[in-house]
MARPANU-85166 format. One record per residue: chain; x negated, y negated, z of N, C-alpha, C in turn. Coordinates in Angstrom, 1 decimal, padded with zeros to 4 digits. Each point is the difference from the previous one (the first is absolute). Example, Ala and Ser with C-alpha at 12.3 -4.5 7.8 and 13.67 -1.06 7.14 Angstrom:
% residues 2
+-------+--------+---------+--------+---------+----------+--------+--------+---------+--------+
: kette : n_east : n_north :   n_up : ca_east : ca_north :  ca_up : c_east : c_north :   c_up :
+-------+--------+---------+--------+---------+----------+--------+--------+---------+--------+
:     A : -013.2 :   005.7 :  007.8 :   000.9 :   -001.2 :  000.0 : -000.9 :  -001.2 :  000.0 :
:     A :  000.4 :  -001.1 : -000.7 :  -000.9 :   -001.1 :  000.0 :  000.8 :  -001.1 :  000.8 :
+-------+--------+---------+--------+---------+----------+--------+--------+---------+--------+
This chain:
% residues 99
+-------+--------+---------+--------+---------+----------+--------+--------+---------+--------+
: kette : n_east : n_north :   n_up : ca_east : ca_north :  ca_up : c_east : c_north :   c_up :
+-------+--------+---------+--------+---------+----------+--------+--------+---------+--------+
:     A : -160.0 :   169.5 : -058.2 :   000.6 :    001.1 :  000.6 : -000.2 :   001.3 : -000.8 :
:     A :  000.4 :  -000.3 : -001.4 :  -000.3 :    001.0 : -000.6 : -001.7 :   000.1 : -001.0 :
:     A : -000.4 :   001.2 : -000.3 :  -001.1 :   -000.2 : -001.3 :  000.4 :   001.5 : -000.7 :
:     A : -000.8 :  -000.7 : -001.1 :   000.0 :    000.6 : -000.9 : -000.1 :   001.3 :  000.4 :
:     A :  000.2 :   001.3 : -000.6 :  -000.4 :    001.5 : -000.3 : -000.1 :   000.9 : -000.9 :
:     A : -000.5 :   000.7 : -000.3 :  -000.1 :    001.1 : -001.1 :  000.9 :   001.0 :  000.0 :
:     A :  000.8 :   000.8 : -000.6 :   000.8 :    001.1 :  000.3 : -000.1 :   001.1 : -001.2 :
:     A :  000.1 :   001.2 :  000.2 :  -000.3 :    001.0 : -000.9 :  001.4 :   000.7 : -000.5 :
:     A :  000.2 :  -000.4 : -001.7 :   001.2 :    000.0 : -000.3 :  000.2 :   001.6 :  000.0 :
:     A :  001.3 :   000.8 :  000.3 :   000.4 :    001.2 :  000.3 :  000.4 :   000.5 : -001.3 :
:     A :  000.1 :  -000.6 : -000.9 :   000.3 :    000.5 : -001.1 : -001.2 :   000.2 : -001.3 :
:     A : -001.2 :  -001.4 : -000.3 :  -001.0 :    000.8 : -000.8 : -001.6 :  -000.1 :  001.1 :
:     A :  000.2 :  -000.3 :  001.1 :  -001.0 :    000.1 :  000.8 : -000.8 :  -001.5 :  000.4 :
:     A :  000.0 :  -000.7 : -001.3 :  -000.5 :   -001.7 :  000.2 :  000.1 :  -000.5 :  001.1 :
:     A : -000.8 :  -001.1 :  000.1 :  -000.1 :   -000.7 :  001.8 :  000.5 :  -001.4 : -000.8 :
:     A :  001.0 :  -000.7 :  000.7 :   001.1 :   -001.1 : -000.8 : -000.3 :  -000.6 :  001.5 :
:     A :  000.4 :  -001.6 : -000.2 :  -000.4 :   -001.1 :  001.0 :  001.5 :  -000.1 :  000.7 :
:     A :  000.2 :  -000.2 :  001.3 :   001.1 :    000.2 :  000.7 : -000.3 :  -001.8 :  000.7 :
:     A :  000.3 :  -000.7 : -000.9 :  -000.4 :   -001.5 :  000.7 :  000.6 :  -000.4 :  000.8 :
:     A : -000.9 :  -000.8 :  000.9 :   001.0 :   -000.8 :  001.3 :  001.4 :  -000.5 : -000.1 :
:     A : -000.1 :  -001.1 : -001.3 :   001.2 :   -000.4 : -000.5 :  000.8 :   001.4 : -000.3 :
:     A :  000.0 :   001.0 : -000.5 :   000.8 :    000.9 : -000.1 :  000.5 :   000.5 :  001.4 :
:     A : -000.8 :   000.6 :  000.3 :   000.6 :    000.0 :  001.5 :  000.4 :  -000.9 :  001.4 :
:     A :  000.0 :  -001.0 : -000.7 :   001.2 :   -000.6 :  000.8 :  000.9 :  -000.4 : -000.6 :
:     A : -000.2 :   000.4 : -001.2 :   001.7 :   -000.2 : -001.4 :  000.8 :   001.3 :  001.2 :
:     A : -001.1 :   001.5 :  000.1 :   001.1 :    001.2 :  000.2 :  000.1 :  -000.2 :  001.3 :
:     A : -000.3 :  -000.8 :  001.0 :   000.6 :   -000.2 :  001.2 :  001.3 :  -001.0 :  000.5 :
:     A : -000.3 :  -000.8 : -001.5 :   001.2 :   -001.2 :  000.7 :  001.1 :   000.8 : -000.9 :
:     A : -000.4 :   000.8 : -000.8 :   001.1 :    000.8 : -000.4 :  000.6 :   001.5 :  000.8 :
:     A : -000.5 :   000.5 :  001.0 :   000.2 :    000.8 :  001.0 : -000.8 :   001.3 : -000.5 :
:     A : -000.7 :  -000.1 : -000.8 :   000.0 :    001.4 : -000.6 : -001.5 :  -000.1 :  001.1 :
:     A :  000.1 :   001.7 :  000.5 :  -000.8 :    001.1 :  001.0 : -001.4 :   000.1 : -000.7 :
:     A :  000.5 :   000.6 : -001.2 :  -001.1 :    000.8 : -000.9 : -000.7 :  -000.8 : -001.1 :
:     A : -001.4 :   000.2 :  000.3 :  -001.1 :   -000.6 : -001.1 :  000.1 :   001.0 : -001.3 :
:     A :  000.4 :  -000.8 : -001.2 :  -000.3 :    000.7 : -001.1 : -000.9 :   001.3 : -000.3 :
:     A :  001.2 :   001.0 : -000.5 :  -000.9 :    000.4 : -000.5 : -000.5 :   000.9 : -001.2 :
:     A :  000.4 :  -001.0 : -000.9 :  -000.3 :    000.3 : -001.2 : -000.6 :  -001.5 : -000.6 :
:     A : -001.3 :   000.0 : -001.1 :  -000.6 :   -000.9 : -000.2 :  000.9 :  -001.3 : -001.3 :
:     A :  000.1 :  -000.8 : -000.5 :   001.2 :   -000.9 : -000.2 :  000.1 :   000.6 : -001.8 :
:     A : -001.2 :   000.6 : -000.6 :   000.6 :    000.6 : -001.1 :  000.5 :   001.3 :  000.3 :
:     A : -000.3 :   000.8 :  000.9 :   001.2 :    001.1 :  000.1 :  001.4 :  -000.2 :  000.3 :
:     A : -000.1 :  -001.0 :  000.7 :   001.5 :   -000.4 :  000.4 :  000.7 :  -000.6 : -001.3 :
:     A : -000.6 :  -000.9 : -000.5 :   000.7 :    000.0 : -001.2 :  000.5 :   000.5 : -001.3 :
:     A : -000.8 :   001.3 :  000.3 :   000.3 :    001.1 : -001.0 :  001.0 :   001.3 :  001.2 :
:     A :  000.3 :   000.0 :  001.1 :   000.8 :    000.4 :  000.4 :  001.4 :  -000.6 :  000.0 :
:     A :  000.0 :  -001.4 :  000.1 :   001.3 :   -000.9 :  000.2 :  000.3 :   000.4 : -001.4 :
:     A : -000.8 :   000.1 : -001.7 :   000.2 :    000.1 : -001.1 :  001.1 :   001.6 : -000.1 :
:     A : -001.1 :   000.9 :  000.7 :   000.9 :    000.9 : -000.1 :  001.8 :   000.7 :  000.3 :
:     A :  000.0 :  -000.9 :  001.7 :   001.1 :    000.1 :  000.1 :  001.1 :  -001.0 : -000.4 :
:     A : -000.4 :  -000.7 : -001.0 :   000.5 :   -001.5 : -000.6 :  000.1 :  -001.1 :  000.2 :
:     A : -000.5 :  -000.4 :  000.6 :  -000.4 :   -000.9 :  000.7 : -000.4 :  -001.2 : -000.8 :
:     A : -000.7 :   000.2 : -000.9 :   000.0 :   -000.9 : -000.8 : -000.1 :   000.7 : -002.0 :
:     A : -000.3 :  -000.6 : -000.8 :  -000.5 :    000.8 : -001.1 : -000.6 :  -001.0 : -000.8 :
:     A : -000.8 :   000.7 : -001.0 :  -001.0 :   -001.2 : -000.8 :  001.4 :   000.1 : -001.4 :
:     A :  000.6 :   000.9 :  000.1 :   001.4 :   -000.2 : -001.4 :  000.9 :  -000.9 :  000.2 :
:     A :  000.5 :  -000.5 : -000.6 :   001.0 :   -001.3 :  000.3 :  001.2 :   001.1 :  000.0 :
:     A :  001.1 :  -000.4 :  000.7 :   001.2 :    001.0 :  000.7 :  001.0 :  -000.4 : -001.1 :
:     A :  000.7 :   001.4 :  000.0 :   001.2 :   -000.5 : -001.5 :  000.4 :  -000.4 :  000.6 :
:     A :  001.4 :  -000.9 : -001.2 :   000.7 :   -000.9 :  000.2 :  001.2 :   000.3 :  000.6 :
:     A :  000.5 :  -000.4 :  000.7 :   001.3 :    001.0 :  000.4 :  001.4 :  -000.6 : -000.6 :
:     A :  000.5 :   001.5 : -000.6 :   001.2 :   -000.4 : -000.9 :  001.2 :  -000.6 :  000.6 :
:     A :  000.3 :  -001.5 : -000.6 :   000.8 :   -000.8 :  000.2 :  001.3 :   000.3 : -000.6 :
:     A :  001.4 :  -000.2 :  000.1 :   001.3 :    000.4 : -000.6 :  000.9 :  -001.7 :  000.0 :
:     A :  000.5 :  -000.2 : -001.6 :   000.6 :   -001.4 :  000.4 :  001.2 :   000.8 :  000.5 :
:     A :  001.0 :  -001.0 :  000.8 :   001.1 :   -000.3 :  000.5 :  000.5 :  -001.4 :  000.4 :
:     A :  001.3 :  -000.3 :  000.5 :   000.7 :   -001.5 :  000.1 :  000.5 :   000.5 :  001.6 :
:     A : -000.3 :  -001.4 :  000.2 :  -000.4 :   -000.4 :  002.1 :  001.7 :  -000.1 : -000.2 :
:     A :  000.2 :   000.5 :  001.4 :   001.5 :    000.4 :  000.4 :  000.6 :  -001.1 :  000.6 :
:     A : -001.5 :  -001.0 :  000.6 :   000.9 :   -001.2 :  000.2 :  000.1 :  -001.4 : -000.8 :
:     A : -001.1 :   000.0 : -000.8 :  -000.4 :   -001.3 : -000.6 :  000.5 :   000.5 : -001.6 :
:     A :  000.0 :   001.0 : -000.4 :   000.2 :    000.0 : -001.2 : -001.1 :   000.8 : -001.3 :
:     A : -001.1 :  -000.7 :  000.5 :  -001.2 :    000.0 : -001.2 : -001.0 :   000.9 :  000.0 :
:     A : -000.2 :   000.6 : -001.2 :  -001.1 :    001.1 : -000.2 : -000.6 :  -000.2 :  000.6 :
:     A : -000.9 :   001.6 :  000.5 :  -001.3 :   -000.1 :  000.6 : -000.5 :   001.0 :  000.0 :
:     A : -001.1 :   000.6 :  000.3 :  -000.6 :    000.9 : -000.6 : -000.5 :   001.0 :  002.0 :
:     A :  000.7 :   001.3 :  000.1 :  -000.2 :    000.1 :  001.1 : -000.7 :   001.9 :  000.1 :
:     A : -000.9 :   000.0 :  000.9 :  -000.9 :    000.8 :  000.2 :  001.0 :   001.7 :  000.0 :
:     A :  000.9 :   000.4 :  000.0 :   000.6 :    001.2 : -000.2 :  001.4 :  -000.1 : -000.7 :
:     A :  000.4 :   001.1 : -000.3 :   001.1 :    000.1 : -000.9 :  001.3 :  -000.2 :  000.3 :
:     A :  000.9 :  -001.0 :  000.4 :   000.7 :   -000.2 :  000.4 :  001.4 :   000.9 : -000.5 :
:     A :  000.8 :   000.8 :  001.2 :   001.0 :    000.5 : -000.2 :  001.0 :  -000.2 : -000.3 :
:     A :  000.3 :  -001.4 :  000.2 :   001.7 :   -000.4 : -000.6 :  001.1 :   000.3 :  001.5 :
:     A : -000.8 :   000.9 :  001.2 :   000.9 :    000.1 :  000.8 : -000.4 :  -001.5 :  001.4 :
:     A : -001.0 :  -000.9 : -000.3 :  -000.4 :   -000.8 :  001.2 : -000.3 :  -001.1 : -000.6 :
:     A : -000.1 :  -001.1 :  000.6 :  -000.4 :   -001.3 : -000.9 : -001.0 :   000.0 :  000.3 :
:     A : -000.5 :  -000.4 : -001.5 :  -001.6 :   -000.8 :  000.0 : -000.4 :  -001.1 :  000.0 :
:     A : -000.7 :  -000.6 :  000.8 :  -000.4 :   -001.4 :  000.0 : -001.5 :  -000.6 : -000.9 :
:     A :  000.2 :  -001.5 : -000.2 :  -001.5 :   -000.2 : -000.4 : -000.6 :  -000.3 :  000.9 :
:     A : -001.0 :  -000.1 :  000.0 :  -001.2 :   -000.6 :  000.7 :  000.6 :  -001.1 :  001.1 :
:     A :  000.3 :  -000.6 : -000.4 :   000.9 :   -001.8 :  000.8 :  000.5 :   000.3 :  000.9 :
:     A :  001.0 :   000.8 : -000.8 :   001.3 :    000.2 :  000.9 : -000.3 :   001.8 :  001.3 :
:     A : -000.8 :   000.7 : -000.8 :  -000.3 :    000.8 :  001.0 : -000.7 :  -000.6 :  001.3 :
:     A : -000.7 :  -000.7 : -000.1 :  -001.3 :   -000.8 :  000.9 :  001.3 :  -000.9 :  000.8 :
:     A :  001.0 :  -000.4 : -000.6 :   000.9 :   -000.9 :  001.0 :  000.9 :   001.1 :  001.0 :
:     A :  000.6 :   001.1 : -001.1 :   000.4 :    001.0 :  001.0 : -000.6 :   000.3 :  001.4 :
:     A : -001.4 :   000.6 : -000.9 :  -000.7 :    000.3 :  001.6 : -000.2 :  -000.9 :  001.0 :
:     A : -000.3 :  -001.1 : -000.5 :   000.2 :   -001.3 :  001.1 :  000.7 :   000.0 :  001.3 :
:     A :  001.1 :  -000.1 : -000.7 :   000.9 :    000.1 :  000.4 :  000.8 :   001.4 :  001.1 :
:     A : -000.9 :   000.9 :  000.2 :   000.3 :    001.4 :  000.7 : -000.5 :  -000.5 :  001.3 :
+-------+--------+---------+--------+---------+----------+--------+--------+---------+--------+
């Protein structure tokens, strides 16, 4: 049903392969529009708006505190106020469960 085609990328002008298998990836996916940017432009556009990065992503600063219902240290992603309880991991995941 489908074949292969050539397409002329909008961004450095290249003619990039728009394969059958591709195009029926972008139809069972609903999408209208045939690409149109060639698969290294796209990848340096997704780069730009961050999409991905060749840097590994900092670590994000962890804060210990003690779980409000079990008792035991844990190390939790923001700084905990003193005005709400904090849970660990366990017991947070059972809380939500449980909603």
């Amino acid at each position: 049903m489908y074949q292969d085609k050539y397409l002329t990328c909008k961004e450095c002008g290249s003619e990039f392969l728009f394969s059958a298998s591709e195009q029926e990836f972008y139809a069972e996916k609903g999408f209208t529009n045939e690409p149109g940017r060639c698969a290294s432009c796209r990848a340096a556009r997704k780069a730009q708006r961050g999409g991905f990065s060749a840097e590994p992503r900092q670590e994000r600063q962890m804060f210990p505190a003690v779980c409000a219902s079990c008792g035991v240290e844990t190390m939790v992603p923001f700084q905990p106020r003193g005005d709400k309880p904090v849970y660990c991991r366990d017991c947070f995941n059972n809380r939500r469960s449980s909603w």
